[in-house]
NULUMTOR-545263 format. One record per residue: residue in three letters; y, z, x of N, C-alpha, C in turn. Coordinates in steps of 0.1 Angstrom, whole numbers, plus 5000, padded with zeros to 4 digits. Atoms other than C-alpha are relative to their C-alpha. Layout:
<sites>
alaYZXYZXYZX
...
</sites>
This chain:
<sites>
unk501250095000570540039577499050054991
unk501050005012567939989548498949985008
unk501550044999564440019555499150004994
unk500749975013561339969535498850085013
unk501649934993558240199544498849905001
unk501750034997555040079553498950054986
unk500949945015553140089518498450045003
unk501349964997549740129535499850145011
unk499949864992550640389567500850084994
unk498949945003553240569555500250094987
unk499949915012552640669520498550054991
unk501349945000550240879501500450034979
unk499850025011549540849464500050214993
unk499949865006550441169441499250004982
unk500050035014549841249405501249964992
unk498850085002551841069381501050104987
unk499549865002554441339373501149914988
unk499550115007556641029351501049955006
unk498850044990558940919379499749955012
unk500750084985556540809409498950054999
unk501650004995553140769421499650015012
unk500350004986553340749457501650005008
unk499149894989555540959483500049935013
unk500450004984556040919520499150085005
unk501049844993553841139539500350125008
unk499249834993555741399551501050054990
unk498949965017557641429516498950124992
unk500549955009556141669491500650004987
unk499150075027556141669447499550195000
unk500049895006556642049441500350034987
unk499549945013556842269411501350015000
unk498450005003560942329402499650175005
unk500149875001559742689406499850025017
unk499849984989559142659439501149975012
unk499150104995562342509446501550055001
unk499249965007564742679427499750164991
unk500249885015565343039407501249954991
unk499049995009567543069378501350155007
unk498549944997571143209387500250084983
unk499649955009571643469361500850155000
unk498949924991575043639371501150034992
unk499450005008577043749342501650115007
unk498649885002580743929336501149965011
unk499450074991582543739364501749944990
unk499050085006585543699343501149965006
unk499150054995588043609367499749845005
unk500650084989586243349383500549854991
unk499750125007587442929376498849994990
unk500650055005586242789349499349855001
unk500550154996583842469356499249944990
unk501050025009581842239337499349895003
unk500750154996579142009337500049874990
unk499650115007579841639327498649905001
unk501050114996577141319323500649905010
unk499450084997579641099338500649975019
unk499649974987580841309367499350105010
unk500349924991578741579375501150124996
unk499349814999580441979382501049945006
unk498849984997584041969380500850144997
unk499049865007586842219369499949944986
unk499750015013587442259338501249954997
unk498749974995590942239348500349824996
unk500250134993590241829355499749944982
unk500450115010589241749320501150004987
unk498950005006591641619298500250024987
unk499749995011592741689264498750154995
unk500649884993590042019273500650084985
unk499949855009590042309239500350055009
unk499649864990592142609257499250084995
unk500949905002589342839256500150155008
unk500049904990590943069276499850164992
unk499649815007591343389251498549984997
unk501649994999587143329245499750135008
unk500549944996585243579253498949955010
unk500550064987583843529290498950085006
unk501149884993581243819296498749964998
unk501150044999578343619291499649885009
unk500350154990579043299312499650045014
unk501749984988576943259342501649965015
unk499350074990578543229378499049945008
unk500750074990577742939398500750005011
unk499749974982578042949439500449825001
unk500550144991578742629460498849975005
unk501050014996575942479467498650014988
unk501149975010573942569430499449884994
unk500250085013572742309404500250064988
unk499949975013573642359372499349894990
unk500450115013572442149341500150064982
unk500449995016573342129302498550004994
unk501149995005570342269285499749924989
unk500150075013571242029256500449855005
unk499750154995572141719275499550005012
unk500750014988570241749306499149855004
unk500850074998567941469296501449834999
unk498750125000571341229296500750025010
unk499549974984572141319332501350105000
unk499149855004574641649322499550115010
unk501149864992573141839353501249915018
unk499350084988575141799391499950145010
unk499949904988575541979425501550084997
unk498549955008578442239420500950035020
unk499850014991580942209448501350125004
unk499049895001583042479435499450144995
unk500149865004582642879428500750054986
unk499450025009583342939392499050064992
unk500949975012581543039357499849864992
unk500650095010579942809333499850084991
unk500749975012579042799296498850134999
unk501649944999575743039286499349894995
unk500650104999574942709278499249925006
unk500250074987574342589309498650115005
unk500749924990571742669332500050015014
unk499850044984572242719369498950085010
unk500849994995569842699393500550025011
unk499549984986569942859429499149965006
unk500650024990568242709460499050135005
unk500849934989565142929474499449995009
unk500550074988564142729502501249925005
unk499250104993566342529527500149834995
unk499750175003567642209511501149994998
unk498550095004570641979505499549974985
unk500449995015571242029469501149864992
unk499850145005573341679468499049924996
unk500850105006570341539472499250014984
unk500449985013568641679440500949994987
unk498450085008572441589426499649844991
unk500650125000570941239432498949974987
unk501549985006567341289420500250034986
unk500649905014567741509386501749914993
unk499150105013570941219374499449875001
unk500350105002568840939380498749974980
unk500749975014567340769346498350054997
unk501250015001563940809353499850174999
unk500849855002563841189361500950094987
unk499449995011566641209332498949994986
unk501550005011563341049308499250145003
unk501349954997560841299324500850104997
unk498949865004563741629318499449974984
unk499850045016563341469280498350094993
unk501149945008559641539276499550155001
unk499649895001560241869288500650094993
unk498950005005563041909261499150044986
unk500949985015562142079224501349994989
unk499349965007563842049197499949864988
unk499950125012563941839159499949865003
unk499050174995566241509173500150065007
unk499350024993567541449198501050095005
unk498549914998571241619196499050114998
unk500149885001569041939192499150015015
unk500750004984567041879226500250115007
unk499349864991567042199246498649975012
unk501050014989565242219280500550135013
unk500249904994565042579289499650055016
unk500249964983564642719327498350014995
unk501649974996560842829318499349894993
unk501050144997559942469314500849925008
unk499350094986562842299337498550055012
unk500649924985560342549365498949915000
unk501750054998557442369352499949865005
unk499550154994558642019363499850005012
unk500249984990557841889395501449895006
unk499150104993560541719417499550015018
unk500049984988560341589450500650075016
unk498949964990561341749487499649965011
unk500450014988561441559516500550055011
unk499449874986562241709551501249994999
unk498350005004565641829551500949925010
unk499450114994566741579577500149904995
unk500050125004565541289556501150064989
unk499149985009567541479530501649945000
unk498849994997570641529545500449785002
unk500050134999570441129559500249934987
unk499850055014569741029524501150034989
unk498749915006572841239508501249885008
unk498650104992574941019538499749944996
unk499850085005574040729527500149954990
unk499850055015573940729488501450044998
unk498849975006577540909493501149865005
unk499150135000578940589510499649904993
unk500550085008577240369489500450034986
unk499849995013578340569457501849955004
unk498150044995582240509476500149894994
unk499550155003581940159479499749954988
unk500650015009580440129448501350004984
unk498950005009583240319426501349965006
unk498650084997586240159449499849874989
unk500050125008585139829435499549984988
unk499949975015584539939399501350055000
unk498549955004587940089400500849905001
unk499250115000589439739415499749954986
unk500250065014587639579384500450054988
unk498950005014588939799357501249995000
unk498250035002592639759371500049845001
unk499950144999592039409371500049934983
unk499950035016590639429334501150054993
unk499349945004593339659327501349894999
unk499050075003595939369337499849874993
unk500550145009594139069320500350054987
unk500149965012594239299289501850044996
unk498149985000598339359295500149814997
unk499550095000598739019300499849914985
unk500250025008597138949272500750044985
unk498749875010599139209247501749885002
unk498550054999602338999265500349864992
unk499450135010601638659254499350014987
unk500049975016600438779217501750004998
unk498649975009603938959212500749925003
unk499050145001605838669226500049914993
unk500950045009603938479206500249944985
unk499650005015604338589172501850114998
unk498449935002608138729177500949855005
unk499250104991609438419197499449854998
unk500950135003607138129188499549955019
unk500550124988605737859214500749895002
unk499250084991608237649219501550055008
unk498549964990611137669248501350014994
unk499150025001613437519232500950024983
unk498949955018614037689198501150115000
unk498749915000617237839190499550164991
unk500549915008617438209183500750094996
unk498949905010618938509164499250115005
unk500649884995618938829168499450064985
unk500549975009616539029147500150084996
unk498849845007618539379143498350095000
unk500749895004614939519145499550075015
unk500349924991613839759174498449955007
unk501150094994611139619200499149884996
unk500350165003611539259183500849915008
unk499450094991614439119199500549874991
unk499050145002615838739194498249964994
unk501650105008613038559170500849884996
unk500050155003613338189159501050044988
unk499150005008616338089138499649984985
unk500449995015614337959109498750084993
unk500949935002611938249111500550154985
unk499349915007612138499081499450135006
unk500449914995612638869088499650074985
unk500249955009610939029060498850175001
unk501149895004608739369047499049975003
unk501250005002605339369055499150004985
unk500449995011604439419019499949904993
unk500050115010605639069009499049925003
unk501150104993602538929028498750104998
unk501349984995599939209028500150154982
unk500049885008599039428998498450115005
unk500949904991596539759009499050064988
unk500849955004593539919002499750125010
unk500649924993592440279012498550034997
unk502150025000588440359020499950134992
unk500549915007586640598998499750095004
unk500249914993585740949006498550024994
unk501749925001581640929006499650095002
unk500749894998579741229001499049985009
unk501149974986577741339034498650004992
unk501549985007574741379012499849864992
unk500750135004574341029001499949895015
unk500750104986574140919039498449995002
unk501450105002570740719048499949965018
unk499950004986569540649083499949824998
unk499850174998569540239070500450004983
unk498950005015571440089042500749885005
unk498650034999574439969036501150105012
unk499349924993576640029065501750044999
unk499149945005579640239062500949995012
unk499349974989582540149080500950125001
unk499249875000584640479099500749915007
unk498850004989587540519120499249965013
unk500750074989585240499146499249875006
unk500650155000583440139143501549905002
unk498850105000587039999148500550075013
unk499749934987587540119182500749875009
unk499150114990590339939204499949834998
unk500050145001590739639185498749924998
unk500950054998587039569183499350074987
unk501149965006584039609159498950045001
unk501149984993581639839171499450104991
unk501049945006579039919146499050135007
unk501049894993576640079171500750135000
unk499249874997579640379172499750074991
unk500249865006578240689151499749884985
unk500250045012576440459124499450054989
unk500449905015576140589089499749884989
unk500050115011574840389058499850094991
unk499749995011575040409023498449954992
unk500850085010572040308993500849874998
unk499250115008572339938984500449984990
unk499250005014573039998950501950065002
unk498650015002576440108958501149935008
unk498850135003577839808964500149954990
unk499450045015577639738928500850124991
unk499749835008578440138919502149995009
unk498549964993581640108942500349865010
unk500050104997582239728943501650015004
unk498650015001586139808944499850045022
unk500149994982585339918986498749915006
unk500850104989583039658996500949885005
unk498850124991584439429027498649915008
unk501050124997583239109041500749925009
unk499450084985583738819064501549934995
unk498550025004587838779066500650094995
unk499149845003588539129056501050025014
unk499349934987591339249079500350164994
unk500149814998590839689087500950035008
unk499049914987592939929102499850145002
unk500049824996592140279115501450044996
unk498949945008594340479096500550175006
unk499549894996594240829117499650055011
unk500250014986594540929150500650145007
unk499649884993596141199174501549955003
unk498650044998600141209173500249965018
unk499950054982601241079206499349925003
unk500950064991598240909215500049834991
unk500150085005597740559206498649934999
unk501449994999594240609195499949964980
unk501050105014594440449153501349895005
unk499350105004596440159140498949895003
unk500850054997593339979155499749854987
unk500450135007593039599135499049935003
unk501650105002589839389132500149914987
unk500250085010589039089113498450015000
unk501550034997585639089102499149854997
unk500950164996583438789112498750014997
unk501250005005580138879098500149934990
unk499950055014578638739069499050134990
unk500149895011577239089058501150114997
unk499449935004578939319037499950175005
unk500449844997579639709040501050054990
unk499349925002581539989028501450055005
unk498649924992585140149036500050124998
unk499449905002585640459039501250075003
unk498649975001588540689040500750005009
unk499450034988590940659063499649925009
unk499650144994590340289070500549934989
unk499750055011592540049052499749855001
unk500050224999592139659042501350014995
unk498950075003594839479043499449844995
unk500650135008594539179020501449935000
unk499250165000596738869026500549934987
unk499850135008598638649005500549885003
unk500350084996599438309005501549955012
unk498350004992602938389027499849965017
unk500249994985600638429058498650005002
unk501250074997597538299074499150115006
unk500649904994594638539082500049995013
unk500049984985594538439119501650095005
unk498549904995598638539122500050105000
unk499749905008598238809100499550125009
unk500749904991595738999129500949985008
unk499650044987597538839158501750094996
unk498949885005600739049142499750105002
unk499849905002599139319135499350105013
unk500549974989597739349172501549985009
unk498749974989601339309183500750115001
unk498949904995603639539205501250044993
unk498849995007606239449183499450104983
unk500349955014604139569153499550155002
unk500749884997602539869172500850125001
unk498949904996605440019183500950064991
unk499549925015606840049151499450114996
unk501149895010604040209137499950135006
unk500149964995603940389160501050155002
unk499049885000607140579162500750054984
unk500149985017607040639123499950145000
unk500549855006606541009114499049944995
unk501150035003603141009104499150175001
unk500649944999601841379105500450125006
unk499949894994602341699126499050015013
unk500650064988599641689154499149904998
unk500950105002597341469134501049884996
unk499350115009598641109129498949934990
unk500550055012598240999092500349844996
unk499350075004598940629085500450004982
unk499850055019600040529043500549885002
unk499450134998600240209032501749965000
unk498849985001604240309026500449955012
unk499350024986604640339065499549875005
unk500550124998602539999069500949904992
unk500250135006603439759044501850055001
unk498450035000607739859047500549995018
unk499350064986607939739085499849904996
unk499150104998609839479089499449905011
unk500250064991608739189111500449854997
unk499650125001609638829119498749904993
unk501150085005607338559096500849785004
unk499750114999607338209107499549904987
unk500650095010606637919084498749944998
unk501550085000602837849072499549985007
unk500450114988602337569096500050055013
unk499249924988603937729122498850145006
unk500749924998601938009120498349965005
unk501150044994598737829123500049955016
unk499450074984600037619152499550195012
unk500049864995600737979165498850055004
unk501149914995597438139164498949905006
unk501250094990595137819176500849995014
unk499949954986597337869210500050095001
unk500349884994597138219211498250005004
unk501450024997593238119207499249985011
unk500450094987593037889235500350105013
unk499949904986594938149259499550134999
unk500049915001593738419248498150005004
unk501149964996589838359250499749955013
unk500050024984590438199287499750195007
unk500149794988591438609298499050044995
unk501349915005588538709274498949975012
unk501250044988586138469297500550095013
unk500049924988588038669327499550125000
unk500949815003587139029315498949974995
unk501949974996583738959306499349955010
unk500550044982582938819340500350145012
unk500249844994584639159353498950104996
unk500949895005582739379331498549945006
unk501249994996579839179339499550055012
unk500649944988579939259375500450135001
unk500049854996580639629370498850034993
unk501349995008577739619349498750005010
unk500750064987575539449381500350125005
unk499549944993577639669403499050154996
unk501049855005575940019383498450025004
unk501150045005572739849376499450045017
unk500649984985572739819416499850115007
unk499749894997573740149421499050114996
unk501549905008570840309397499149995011
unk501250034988568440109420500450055009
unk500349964984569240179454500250214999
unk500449875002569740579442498650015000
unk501549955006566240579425499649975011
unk501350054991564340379453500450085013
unk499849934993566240619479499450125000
unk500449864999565840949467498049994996
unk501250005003562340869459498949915008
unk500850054988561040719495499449894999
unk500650165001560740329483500949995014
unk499650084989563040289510500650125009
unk499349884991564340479539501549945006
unk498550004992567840519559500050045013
unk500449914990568240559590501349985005
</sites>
């Protein structure tokens, strides 16, 4: 049960510390020093290794995947935290890198971990010190150039004030933000397996698609090539090369990056099939799009992430781009440039297929890093239908394909809600807009 306070009996105005103005009245806004010492407990080398995440809070180390084995590191400086401590990244703190630790272990000297000196539930300050507001207010406590250098030392975390209300409203408030975070991530978890299958289903009728065409009743042959199968009789099986000749991106010097410009597309701006500029943006002067006109791309370029992690199926990534500004390529992304064998819509809608992925896929390409070359690209083999055909082709993959789009952004939207709601009723909890009882 949700209740609101009484805004005239019940609460009592404070100073404005950058995260509230008015308390309940039996709550108090202390210093961090009175709340908390610093845990500084070195040489514990046997002890698990844990770490603090923005995402999840204090886990194992153990839990995180693809994890540097840091085990032969030298461990005689890391800090042990208790059950029951707070820890927080000194360099991400102000991005919610800070959680209750539920395990006995060492951390970073990175880290700072804080012990309880008064009687409290240290979930609840779990709550409090990851919400965005006291996340901002950690920030102006925080020193350092930018950003990524941000540090926010214990002898100014102390000088912060956070709230403590009686440790019954505590504990109460810890019960109900922990079933509220339950139901919360159950039904964010239904929604990404739900995106997860709109986004399968989606993958199925591409490669059926452009390996098998759209009609029922065409006769078929076998294609003699490995996760193609039976394709259309009057479809040709040819090289990739006879349809697509390549370009690799340039290797820009770090010293001619610019914080605006001309933007430089990476491996990273081509992330899962998609064009995401905002991902680690770097620009270039506008003079060198005339100095290095031979890598400038534009609207109807088709890109490919070119290097990735063997095993993982993290490049081969394709994008067409749909802007009408230009940019840069850099190295290890390639254009693929079309000829007139095959239609720019096919030409993506191939190169986002299973049939096409899988290839590439099981190519040698590297040692633990995968390298693509236009060699391993442009000599797979795939089925090409005729011209027409191909158009036909990609205006119904269009039609079905942005239907499931409309489904997954209607998911995402409501996990988006779903958070958004979840911020609120944290913040206005832990911070006595509303009570629980």
């Amino acid at each position: 049960m949700i209740k609101k306070f009484n805004l005239y009996n019940k609460y009592k105005k404070v100073d404005d510390y950058g995260y509230i103005q008015e308390i309940p009245n039996e709550w108090q806004l202390l210093p961090n020093i009175a709340i908390f010492d610093e845990r500084i407990s070195k040489g514990h080398l046997n002890e698990e290794l844990v770490s603090v995440t923005i995402g999840r809070g204090i886990i194992r180390q153990s839990e995180i995947e693809n994890k540097k084995d840091i085990s032969n590191e030298d461990k005689s400086n890391y800090k042990l935290v208790k059950h029951g401590d707070i820890a927080y990244n000194k360099m991400r703190m102000w991005q919610g890198a800070v959680g209750f630790s539920k395990y006995r272990g060492i951390v970073s000297p990175a880290y700072v971990v804080l012990k309880p000196k008064v009687k409290i539930n240290p979930e609840y300050y779990h709550y409090l010190f990851r919400t965005n507001y006291y996340n901002n207010y950690a920030k102006r406590f925080s020193y350092g150039l930018c950003d990524d250098q941000l540090n926010l030392r214990y002898s100014d975390f102390k000088r912060m004030y956070s709230l403590v209300p009686p440790l019954d409203t505590q504990n109460k408030i810890v019960y109900f933000l922990n079933k509220k975070v339950e139901q919360a991530y159950k039904f964010i978890e239904n929604k990404e397996k739900s995106i997860q299958l709109l986004n399968e289903q989606k993958n199925v009728i591409r490669n059926n698609a452009v390996t098998q065409g759209i009609y029922s009743d065409t006769r078929l042959k076998e294609s003699e090539i490995k996760w193609v199968g039976k394709v259309p009789e009057h479809w040709k099986i040819i090289k990739l090369k006879y349809c697509f000749s390549f370009l690799g991106g340039y290797a820009f010097s770090t010293k001619d990056f610019l914080s605006e410009g001309v933007q430089l597309i990476k491996i990273a701006n081509l992330y899962k099939n998609s064009l995401s500029l905002e991902r680690q943006p770097t620009f270039l002067p506008e003079s060198f799009l005339d100095r290095y006109s031979n890598y400038v791309v534009s609207k109807n370029d088709i890109l490919m992430s070119l290097t990735g992690t063997l095993g993982k199926r993290d490049y081969g990534f394709a994008i067409l781009l749909d802007t009408e500004d230009k940019y840069l390529l850099n190295q290890r992304v390639g254009k693929l440039m079309y000829n007139k064998n095959i239609s720019v819509d096919f030409a993506l809608d191939l190169l986002q297929s299973y049939a096409f992925l899988n290839q590439l896929y099981e190519l040698p390409s590297g040692t633990k890093q995968a390298n693509l070359s236009e060699d391993i690209i442009l000599n797979i083999k795939m089925p090409i239908p005729p011209k027409e055909e191909q158009i036909v082709i990609s205006r119904y993959l269009k039609e079905k394909l942005n239907k499931l789009d409309d489904k997954i952004n209607q998911e995402e939207k409501e996990i988006k809600l779903t958070k958004d709601y979840l911020e609120s009723i944290i913040f206005n909890t832990v911070t006595g807009q509303i009570s629980v009882e």
